[in-house]
C-alpha positions as CSV (number, residue, x, y, z in Angstrom):
1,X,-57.6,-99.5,3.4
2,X,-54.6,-101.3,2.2
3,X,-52.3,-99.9,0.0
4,X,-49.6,-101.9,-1.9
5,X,-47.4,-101.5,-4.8
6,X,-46.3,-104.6,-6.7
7,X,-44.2,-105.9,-9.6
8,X,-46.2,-106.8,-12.7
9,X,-46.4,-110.6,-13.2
10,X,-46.5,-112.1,-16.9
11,X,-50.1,-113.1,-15.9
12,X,-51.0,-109.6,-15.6
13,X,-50.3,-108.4,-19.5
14,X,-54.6,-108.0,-19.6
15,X,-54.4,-106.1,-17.2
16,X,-51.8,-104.0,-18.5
17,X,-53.7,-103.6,-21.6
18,X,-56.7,-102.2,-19.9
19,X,-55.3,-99.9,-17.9
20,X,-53.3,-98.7,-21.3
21,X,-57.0,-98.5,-22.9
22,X,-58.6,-96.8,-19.9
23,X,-55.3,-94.2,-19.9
24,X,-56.0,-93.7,-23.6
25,X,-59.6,-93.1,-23.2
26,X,-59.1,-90.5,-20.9
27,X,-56.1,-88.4,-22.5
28,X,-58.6,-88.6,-25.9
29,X,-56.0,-90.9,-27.7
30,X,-57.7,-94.8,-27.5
31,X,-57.7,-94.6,-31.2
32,X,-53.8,-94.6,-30.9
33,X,-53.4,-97.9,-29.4
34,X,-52.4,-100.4,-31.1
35,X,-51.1,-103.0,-28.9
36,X,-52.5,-106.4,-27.6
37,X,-52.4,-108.5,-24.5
38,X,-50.3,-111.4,-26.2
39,X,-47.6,-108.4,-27.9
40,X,-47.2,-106.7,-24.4
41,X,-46.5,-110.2,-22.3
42,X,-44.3,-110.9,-25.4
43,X,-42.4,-107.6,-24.7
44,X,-42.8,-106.7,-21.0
45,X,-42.3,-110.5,-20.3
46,X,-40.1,-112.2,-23.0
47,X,-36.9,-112.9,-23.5
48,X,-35.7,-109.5,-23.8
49,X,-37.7,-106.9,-21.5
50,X,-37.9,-103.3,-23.0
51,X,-40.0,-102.1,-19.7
52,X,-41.1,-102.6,-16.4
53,X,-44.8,-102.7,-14.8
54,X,-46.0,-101.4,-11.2
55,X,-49.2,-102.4,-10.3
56,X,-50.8,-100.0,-7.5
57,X,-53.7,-102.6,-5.1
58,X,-56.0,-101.1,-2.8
59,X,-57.6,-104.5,-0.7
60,X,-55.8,-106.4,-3.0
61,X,-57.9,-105.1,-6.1
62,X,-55.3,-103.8,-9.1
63,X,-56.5,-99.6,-8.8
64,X,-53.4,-98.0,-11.1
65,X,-50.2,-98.9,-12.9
66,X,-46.9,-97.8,-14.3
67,X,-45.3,-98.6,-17.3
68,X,-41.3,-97.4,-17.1
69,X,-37.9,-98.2,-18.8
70,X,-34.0,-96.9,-18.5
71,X,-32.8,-94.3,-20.9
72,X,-29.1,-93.0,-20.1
73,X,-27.9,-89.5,-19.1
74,X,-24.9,-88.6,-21.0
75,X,-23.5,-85.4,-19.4
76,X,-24.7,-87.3,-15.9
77,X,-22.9,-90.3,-17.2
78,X,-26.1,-92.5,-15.3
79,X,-28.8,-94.2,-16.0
80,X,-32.1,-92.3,-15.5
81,X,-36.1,-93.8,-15.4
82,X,-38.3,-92.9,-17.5
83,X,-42.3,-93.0,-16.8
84,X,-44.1,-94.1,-19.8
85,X,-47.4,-94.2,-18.6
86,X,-48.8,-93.7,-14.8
87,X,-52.4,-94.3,-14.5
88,X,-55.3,-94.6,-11.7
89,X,-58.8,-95.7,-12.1
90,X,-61.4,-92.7,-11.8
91,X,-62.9,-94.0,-7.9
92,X,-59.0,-94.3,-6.2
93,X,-58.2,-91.2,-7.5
94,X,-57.2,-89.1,-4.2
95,X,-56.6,-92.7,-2.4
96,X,-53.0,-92.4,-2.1
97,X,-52.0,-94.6,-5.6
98,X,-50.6,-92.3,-7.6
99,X,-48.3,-91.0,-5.0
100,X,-46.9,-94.5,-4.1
101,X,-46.2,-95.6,-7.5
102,X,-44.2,-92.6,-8.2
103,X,-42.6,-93.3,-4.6
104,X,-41.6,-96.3,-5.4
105,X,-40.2,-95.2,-8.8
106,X,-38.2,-92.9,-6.9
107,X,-37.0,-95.6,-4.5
108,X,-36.0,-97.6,-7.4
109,X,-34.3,-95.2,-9.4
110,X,-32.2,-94.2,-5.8
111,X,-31.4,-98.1,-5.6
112,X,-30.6,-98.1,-9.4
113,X,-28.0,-95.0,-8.9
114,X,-29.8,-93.1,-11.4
115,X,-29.7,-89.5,-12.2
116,X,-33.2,-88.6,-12.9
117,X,-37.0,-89.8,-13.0
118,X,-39.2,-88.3,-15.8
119,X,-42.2,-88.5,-17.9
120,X,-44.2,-86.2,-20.3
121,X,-47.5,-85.2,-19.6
122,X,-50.2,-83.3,-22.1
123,X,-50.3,-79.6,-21.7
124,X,-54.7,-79.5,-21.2
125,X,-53.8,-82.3,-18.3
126,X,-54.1,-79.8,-15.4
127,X,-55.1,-82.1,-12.6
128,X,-52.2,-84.1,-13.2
129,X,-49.7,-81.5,-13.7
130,X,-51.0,-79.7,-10.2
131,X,-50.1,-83.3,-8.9
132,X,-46.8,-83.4,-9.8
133,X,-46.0,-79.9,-8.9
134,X,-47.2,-80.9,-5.8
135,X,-44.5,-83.4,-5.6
136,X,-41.7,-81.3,-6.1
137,X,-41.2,-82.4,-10.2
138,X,-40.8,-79.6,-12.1
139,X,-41.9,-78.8,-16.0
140,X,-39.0,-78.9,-18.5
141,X,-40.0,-75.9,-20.8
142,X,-36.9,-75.7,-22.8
143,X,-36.8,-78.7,-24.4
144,X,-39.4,-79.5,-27.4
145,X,-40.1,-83.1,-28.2
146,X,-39.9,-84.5,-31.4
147,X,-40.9,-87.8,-33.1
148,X,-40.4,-89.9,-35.9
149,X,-42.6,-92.9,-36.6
150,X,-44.6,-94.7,-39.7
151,X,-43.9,-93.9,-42.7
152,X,-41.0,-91.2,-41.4
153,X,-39.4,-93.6,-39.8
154,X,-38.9,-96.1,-42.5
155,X,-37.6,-93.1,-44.7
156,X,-35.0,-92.1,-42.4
157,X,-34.3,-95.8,-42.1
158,X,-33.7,-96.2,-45.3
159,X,-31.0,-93.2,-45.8
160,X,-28.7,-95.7,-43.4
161,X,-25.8,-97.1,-45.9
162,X,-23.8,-99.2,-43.6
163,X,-19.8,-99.0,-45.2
164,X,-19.1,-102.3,-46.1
């Protein structure tokens, strides 16, 4: 078996969207996605890339992907990664996948100089989080996430009065 880990092409944005889907329909959230091929080419592709794509192959057949972006470290004064999405289809599970695209993450963020590599994961998701323990990542339990979006967001947005 052959195992390799690429960089997504612009060609690849179905792809990416089915994997997204298949990741949603297993974490119970497909419901929550909203995106389309054409708007993730547009953004993953375009002029101005928000995020990067790994694409995991096993005989040359895509198997897994991960979707991943800079955010900064202030008091590390680096860049970091950040792991938006990791995902391997149900029959390569166990085949090595997972564990190379998060090795490769880890190469890049050692060639990018950055502090950190992290992602969320839900709290039910115990076969993942057993995975990454078993990688050495550990769970960051004092820090609470918090959102704003929809109709929250445009509220906020609008208590910005920019001095003119």
């Amino acid at each position: 078996m052959t195992l390799d880990i690429r960089e997504a092409r612009p060609d690849d944005a179905g792809l990416i969207f089915r994997f997204i889907c298949d990741l949603a329909e297993y974490e119970k959230l497909r419901h929550e996605v909203k995106t389309t091929p054409e708007g993730l080419a547009a953004r993953l592709f375009g002029p101005r890339p928000y995020a990067e794509v790994l694409i995991a192959e096993q005989n040359g057949d895509p198997v897994g992907f991960a979707l991943f972006f800079h955010n900064f470290s202030t008091f590390e004064g680096k860049p970091g990664l950040y792991l938006e999405d990791l995902y391997v289809e149900p029959g390569a599970r166990g085949g090595g996948a997972g564990k190379a695209l998060l090795s490769r993450l880890a190469q890049l963020a050692i060639e990018r100089d950055c502090a950190r590599l992290e992602w969320w994961v839900l709290d039910w998701n115990e076969p993942s989080i057993a995975f990454y323990r078993s990688l050495g990542a550990r769970a960051m339990d004092e820090w609470t996430v918090y959102r704003v979006d929809g109709t929250a967001l445009t509220s906020l947005a609008g208590h910005f009065q920019a001095d003119s």
